[in-house]
VEXDREN-2710 file (C-alpha; in Angstrom, 1 decimal):
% VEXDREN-2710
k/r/px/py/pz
1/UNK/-34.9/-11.5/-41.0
2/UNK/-31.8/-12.1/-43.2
3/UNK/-28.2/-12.1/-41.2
4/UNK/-24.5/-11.9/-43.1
5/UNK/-22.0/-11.8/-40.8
6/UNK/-18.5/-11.0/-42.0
7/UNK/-15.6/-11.8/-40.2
8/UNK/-13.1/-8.3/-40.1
9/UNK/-10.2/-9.6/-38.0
10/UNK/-9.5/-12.9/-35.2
11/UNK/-11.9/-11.7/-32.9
12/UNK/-13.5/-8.7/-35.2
13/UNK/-17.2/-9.6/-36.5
14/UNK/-19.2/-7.1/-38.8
15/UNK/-23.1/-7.9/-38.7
16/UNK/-25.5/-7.0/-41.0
17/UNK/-29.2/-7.7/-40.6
18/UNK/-32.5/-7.0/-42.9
19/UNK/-35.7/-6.9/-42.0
20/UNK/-38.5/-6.8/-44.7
21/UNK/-40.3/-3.7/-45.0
22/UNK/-43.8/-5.2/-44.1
23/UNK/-42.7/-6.6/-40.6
24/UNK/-41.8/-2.8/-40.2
25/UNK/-44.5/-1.6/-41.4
26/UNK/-47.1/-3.9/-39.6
27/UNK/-45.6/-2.8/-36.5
28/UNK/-46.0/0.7/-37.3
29/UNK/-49.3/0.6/-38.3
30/UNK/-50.2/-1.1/-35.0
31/UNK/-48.1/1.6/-33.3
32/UNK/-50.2/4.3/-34.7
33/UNK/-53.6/2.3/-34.6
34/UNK/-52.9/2.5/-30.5
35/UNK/-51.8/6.4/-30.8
36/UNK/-55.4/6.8/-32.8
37/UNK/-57.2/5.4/-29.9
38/UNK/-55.2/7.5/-27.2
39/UNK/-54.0/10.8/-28.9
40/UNK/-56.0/14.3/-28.4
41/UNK/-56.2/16.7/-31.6
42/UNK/-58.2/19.2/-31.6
43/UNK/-61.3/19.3/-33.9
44/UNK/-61.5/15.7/-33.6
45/UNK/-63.2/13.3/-30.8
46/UNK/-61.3/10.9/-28.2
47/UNK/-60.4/7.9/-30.3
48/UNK/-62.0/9.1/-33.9
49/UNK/-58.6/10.3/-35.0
50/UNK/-58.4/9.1/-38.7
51/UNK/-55.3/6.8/-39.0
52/UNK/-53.6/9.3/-41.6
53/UNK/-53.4/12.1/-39.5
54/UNK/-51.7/10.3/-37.1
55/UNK/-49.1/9.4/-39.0
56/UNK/-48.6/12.8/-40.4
57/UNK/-48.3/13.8/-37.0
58/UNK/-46.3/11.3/-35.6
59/UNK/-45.3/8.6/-38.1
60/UNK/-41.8/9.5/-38.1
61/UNK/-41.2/9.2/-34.7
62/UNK/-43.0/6.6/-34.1
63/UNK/-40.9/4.8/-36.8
64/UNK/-38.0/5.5/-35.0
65/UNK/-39.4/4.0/-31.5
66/UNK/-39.9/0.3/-33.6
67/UNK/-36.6/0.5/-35.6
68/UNK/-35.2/0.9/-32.4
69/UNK/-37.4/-2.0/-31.0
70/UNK/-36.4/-4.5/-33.9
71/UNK/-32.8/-3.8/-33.5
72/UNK/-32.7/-4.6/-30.2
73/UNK/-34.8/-7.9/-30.2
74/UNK/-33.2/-8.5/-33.5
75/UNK/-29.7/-8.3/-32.9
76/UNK/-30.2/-10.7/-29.6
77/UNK/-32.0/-13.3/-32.0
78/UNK/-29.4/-12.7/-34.6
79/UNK/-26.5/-13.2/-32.1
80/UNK/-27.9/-16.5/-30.8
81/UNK/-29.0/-18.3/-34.4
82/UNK/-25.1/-17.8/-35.0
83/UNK/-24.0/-18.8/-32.3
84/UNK/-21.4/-15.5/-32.2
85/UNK/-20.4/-14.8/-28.2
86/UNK/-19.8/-10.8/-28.1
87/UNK/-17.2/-9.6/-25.6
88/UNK/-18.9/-6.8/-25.4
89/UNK/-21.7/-4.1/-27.0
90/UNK/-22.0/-3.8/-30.2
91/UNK/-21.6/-0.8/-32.6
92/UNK/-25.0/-0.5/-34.2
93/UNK/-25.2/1.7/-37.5
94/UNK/-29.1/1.7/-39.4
95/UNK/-28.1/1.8/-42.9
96/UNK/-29.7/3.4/-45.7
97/UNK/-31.6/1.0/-47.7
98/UNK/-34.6/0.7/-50.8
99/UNK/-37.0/-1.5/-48.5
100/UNK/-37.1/-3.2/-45.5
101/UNK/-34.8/-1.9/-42.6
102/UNK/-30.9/-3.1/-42.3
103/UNK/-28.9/-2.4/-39.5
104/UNK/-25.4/-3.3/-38.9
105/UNK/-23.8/-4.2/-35.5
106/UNK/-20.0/-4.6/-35.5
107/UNK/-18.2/-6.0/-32.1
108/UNK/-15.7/-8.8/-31.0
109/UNK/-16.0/-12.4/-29.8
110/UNK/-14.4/-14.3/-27.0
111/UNK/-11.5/-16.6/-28.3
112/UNK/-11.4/-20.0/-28.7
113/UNK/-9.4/-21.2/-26.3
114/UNK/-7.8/-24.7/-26.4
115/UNK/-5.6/-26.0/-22.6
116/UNK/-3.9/-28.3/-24.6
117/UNK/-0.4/-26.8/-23.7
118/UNK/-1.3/-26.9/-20.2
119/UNK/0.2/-30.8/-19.9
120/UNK/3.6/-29.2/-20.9
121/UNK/3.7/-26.9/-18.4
122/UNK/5.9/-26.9/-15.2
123/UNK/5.2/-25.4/-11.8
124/UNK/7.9/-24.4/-9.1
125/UNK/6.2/-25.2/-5.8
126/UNK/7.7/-23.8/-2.8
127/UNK/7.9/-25.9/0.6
128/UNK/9.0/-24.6/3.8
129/UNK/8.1/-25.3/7.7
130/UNK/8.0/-23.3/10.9
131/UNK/11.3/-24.0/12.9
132/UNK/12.6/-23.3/16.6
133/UNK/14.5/-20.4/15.5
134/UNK/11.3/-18.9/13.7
135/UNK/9.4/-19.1/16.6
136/UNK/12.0/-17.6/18.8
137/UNK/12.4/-14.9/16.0
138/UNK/8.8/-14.8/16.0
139/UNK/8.4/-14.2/20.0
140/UNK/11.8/-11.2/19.7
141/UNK/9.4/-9.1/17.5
142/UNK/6.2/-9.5/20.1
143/UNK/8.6/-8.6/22.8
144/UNK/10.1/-5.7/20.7
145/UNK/6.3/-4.8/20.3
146/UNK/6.1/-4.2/24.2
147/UNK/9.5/-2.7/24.6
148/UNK/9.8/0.1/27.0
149/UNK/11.7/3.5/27.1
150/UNK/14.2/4.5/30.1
151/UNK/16.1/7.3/30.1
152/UNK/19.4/6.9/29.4
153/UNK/22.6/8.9/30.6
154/UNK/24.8/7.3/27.9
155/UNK/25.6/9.7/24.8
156/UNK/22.7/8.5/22.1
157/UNK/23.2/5.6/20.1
158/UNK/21.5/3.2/17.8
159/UNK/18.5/1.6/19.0
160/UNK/17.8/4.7/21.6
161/UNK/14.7/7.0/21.0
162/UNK/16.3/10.9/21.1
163/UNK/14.1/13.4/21.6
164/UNK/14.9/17.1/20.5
165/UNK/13.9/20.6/19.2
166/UNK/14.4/21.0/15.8
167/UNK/14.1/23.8/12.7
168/UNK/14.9/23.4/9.4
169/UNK/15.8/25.9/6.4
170/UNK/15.4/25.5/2.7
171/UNK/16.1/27.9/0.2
172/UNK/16.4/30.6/2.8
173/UNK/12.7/29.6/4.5
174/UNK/12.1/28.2/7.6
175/UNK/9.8/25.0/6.8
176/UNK/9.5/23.4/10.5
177/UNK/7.2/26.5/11.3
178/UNK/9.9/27.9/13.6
179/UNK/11.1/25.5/16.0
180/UNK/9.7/22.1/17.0
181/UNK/9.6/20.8/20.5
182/UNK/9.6/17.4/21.2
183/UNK/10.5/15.9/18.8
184/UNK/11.1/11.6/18.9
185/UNK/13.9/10.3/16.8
186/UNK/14.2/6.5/17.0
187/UNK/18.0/5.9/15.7
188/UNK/18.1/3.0/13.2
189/UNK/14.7/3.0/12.5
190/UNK/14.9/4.7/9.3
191/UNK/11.8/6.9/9.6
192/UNK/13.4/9.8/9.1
193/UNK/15.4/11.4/5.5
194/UNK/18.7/9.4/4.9
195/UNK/21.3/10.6/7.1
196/UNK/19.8/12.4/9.3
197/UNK/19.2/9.7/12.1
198/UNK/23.5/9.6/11.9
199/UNK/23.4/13.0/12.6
200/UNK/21.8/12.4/15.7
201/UNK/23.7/9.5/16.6
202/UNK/26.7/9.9/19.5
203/UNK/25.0/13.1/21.1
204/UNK/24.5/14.0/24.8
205/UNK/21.5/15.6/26.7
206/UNK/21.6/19.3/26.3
207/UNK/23.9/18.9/23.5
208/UNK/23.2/21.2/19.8
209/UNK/24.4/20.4/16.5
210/UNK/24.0/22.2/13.4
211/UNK/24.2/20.0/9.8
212/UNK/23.1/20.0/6.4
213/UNK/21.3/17.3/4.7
214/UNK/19.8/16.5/0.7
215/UNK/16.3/15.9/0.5
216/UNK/15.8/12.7/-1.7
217/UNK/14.5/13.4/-5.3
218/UNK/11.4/11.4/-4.6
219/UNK/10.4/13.3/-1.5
220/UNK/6.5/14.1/-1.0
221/UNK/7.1/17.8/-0.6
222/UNK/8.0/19.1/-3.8
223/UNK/9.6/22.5/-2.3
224/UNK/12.0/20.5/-0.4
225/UNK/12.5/17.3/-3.2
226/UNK/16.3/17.2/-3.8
227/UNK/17.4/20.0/-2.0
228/UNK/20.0/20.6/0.6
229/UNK/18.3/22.0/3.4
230/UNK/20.4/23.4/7.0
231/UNK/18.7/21.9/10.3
232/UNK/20.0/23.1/14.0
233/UNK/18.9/20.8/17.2
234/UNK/19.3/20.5/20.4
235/UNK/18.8/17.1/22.7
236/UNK/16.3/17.0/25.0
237/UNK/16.2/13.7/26.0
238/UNK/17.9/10.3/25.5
239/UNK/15.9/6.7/26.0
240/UNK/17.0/3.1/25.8
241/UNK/14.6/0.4/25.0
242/UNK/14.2/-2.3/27.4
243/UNK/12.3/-5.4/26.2
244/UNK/9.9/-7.4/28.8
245/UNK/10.3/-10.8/30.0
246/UNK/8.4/-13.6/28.8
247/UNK/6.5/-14.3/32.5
248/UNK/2.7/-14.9/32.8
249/UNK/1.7/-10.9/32.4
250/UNK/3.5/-11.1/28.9
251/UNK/1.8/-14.1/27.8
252/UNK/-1.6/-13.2/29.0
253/UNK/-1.3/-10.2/27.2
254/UNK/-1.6/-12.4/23.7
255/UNK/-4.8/-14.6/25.0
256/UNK/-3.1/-17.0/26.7
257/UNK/-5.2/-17.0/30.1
258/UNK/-3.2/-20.0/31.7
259/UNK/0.7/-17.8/31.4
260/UNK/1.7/-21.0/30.6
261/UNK/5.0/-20.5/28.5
262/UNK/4.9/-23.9/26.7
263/UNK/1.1/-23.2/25.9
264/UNK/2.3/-19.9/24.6
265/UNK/5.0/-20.8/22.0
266/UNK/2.9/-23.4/21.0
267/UNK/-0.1/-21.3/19.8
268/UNK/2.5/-18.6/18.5
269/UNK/4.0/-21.6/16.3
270/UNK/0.3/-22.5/15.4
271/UNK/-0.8/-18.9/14.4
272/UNK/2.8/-18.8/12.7
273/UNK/1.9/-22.5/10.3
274/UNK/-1.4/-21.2/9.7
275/UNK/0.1/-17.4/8.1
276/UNK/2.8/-19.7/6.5
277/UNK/0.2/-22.4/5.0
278/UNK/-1.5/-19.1/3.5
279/UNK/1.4/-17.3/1.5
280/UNK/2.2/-20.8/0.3
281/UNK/-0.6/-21.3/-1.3
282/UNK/-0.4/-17.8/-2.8
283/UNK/2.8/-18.6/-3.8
284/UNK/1.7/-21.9/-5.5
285/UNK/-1.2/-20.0/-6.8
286/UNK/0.9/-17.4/-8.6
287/UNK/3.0/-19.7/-9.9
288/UNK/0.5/-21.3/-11.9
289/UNK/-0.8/-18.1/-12.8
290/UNK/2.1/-17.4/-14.2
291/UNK/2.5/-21.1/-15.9
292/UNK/-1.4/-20.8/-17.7
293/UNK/-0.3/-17.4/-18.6
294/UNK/2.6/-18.6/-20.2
295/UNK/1.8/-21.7/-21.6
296/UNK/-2.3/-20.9/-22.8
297/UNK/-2.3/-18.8/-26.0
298/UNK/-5.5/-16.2/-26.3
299/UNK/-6.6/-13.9/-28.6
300/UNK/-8.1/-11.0/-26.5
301/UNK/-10.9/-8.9/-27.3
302/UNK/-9.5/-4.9/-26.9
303/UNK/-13.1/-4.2/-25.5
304/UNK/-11.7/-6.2/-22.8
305/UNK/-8.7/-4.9/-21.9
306/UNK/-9.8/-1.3/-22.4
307/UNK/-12.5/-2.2/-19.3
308/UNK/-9.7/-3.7/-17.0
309/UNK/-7.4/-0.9/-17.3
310/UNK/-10.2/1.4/-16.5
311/UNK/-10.9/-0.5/-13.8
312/UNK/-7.6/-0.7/-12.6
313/UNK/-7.4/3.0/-12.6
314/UNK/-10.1/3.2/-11.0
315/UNK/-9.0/4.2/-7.2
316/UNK/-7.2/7.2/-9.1
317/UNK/-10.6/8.5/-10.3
318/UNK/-11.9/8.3/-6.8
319/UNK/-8.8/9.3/-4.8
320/UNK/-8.6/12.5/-7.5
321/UNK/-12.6/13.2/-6.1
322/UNK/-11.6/12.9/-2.4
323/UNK/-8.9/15.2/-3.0
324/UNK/-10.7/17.6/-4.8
325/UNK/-8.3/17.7/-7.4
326/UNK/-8.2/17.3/-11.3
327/UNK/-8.0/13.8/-12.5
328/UNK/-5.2/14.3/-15.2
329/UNK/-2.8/15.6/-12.0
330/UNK/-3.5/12.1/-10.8
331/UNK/-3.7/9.6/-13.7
332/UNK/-1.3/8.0/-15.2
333/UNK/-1.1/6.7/-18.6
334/UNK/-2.9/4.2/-20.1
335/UNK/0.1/2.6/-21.0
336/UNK/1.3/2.2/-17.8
337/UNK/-1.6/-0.8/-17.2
338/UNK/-1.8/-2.2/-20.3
339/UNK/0.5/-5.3/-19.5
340/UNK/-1.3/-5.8/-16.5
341/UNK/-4.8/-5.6/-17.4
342/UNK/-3.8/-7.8/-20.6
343/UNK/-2.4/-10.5/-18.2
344/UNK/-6.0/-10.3/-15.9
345/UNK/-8.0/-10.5/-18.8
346/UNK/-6.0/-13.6/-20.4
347/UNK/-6.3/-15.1/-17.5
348/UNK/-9.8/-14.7/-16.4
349/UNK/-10.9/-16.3/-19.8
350/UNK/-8.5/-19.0/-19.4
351/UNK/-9.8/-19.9/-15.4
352/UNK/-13.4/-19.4/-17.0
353/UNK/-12.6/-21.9/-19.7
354/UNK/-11.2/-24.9/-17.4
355/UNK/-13.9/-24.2/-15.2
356/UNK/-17.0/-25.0/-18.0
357/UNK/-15.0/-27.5/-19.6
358/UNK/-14.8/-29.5/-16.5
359/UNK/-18.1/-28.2/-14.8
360/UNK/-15.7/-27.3/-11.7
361/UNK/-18.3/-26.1/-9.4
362/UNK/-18.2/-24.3/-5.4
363/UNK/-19.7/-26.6/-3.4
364/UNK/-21.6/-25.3/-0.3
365/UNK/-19.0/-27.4/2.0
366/UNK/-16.2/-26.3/0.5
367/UNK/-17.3/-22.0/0.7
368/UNK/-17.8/-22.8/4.4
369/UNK/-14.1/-24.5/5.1
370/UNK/-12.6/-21.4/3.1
371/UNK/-14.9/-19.3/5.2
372/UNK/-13.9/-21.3/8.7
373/UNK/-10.4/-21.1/7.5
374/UNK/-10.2/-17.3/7.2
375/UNK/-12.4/-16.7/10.6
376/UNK/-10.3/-19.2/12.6
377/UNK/-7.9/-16.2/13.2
378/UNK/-9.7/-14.3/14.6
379/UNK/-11.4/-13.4/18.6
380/UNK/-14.9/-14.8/17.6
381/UNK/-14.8/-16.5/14.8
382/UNK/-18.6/-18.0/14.5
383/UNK/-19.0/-13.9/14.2
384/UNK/-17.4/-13.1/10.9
385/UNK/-18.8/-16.5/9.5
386/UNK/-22.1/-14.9/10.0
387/UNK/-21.0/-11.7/8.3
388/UNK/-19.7/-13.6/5.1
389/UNK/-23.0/-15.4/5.1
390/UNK/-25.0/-12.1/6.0
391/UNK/-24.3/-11.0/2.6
392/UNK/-24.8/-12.5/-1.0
393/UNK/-21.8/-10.3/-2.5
394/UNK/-19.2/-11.6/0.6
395/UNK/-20.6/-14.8/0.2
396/UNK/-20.2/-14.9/-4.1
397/UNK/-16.7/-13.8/-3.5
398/UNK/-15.6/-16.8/-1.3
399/UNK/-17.3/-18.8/-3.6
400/UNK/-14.8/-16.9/-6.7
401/UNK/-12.3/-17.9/-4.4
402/UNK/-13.5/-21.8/-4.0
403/UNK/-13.5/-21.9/-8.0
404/UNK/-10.1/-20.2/-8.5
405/UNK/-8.4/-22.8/-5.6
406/UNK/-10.0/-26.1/-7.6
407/UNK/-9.0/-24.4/-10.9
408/UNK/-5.5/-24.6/-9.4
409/UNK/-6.1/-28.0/-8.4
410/UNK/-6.7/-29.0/-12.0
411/UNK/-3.7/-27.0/-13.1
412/UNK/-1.8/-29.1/-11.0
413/UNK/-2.9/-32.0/-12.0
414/UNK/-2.3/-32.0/-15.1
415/UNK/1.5/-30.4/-15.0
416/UNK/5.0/-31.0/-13.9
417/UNK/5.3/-30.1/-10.7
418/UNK/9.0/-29.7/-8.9
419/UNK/9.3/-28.7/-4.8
420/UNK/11.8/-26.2/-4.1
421/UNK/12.4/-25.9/-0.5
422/UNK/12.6/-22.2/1.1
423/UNK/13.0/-20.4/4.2
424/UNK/9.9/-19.5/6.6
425/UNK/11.5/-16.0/6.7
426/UNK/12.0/-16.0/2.6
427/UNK/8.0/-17.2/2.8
428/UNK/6.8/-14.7/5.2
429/UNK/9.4/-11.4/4.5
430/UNK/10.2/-11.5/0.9
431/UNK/11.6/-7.7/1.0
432/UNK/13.6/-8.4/3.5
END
């Protein structure tokens, strides 16, 4: 076998391979000494087929069946005496040729990746704690949570739960299906199209109003998107909120069996460092996600990012065959993932490449404090550890995540690293 590889572009390699004619045509000849042994033609007995009618018969096709044989062993061998890493399968074209068989196979390589830069880098890490007023923010939204409603005589205002009958007209057409009893407007909550929740604000029971509202452009119905649309209701009910008081009911209703208060705020303030110790660390993580990224040049194979964006558009292909509908209604651009998928892929060979060239490894302790971490908030916890463990795919993708957390570590390590200290709220509500 004879192997030229020429190199098309950074990443680009063209292959070519010959294979003298005899190894072909020893294989062949075995090929069809088998067929003569096993064939049926009539007017000849089991296994007393000459040789040359078998070939006539089926020489070319068996042919075919080894040349495809030898490219496949072939180009493996070929690939590994060069040491050449394809990114992914090859484009294989026989070529015509005098004697022997050629193929060539034309695909890209990984890049050669150097962390050099990585020293240079700088990191942002964000520190914050869990304060008094967090955890008194903290036990306001679990009491909001249990909140009751009480009817109210008062004219409705924000905060109160209205309920009322309702129609609405677009374009002429009645869209509500006539009229719609019972219907629960919480005021401020902002469930419902801008302006209309001010529309019902400073109403009394029994009271109608008549109004007119836009539709926002954006809206999921497409026959009422950006249009001004007349509604008529009438109140049928007013409620205020009334939020419960922290006694030993309240407290035992969150798994505290004791109604202890002090026990209570203390294991909300627990539950609250371990969600904050979590977002930090994806914070941090991102950070130096973004600091590798930007820092760690690479070359990357299109093969690669072609596979990422399908796989990012992947959910569209399946949501378009749940809804029964035609994919190209549903799937965006190309283009539209390209940044991202190039930014995955850049990064998954620059993780892969600190990981073999410091033999980081996932250590069966460390999977199962990952795995103890994650189950420790939940009811039974020595339950989902036994569901991560029940299963070699849950189990590999702790272990990813054991890989990617020391891969961090290293990062770290190695650059400049400055604390910036932020709110738990910031942390924990970043929209807000």
């Amino acid at each position: 076998m004879q192997v030229s590889v020429e190199k098309t572009s950074e990443l680009s390699r063209k292959m070519t391979v010959i294979i003298p004619e005899d190894i072909v045509q020893g294989r062949i000849n075995e090929r069809l000494k088998t067929l003569a042994r096993e064939v049926k033609i009539d007017g000849f007995r089991p296994g007393k087929v000459p040789q040359n009618v078998v070939k006539k018969m089926y020489g070319a096709r068996v042919r075919e069946e080894i040349t495809g044989d030898l490219i496949q062993t072939n180009y493996f061998k070929a690939v590994q005496d060069n040491d050449l890493r394809p990114a992914g399968m090859p484009q294989i074209e026989p070529v015509q040729a005098d004697e022997g068989f050629q193929f060539t196979a034309t695909f890209e390589v990984y890049p050669e990746i150097s962390l050099e830069a990585v020293d240079a880098a700088a990191v942002t890490k964000p520190v914050a704690a869990v304060g008094a007023s967090d955890v008194a923010a903290m036990i306001e939204k679990l009491k909001e949570q249990r909140k009751v409603w009480v009817a109210s005589e008062q004219d409705s205002q924000d905060g109160d739960k209205v309920t009322i009958k309702l129609s609405g007209v677009c374009d002429g057409e009645n869209f509500t299906d006539g009229t719609v009893d019972d219907f629960q407007v919480e005021i401020g909550s902002k469930n419902m199209i801008p302006g209309f929740e001010e529309q019902v604000t400073g109403l009394a029971v029994g009271a109608t109003k008549t109004f007119e509202i836009t539709f926002p452009e954006e809206y999921g119905n497409e026959k009422l998107a950006g249009k001004a649309a007349e509604f008529e209701i009438e109140v049928l009910k007013i409620e205020s909120s009334a939020l419960p008081e922290i006694d030993a009911e309240f407290i035992k209703a969150y798994g505290i069996e004791s109604g202890d208060e002090e026990e209570f705020r203390a294991d909300v303030q627990t539950n609250m460092q371990r969600e904050l110790d979590q977002a930090l660390k994806s914070r941090l993580k991102n950070a130096v996600m973004d600091a590798l990224y930007a820092a760690v040049p690479v070359a990357l194979p299109v093969v690669m990012i072609d596979q990422e964006v399908e796989s990012l558009m992947k959910p569209y292909y399946e949501n378009a065959k749940k809804r029964n509908v035609d994919i190209n209604d549903v799937k965006p651009a190309n283009a539209d993932f390209e940044d991202q998928a190039k930014r995955r892929v850049a990064l998954g060979l620059i993780l892969a490449e600190i990981i073999q060239q410091n033999e980081i490894k996932a250590g069966d302790d460390q999977v199962r404090v990952v795995i103890d971490e994650m189950a420790a908030s939940y009811e039974d916890p020595e339950q989902v550890v036994s569901w991560y463990y029940g299963d070699k795919k849950r189990l590999a993708e702790v272990e990813q995540l054991v890989l990617e957390d020391a891969t961090v570590e290293w990062v770290l390590g190695k650059v400049k690293v400055t604390d910036e200290s932020v709110a738990f709220s910031d942390v924990m509500d970043p929209a807000a």
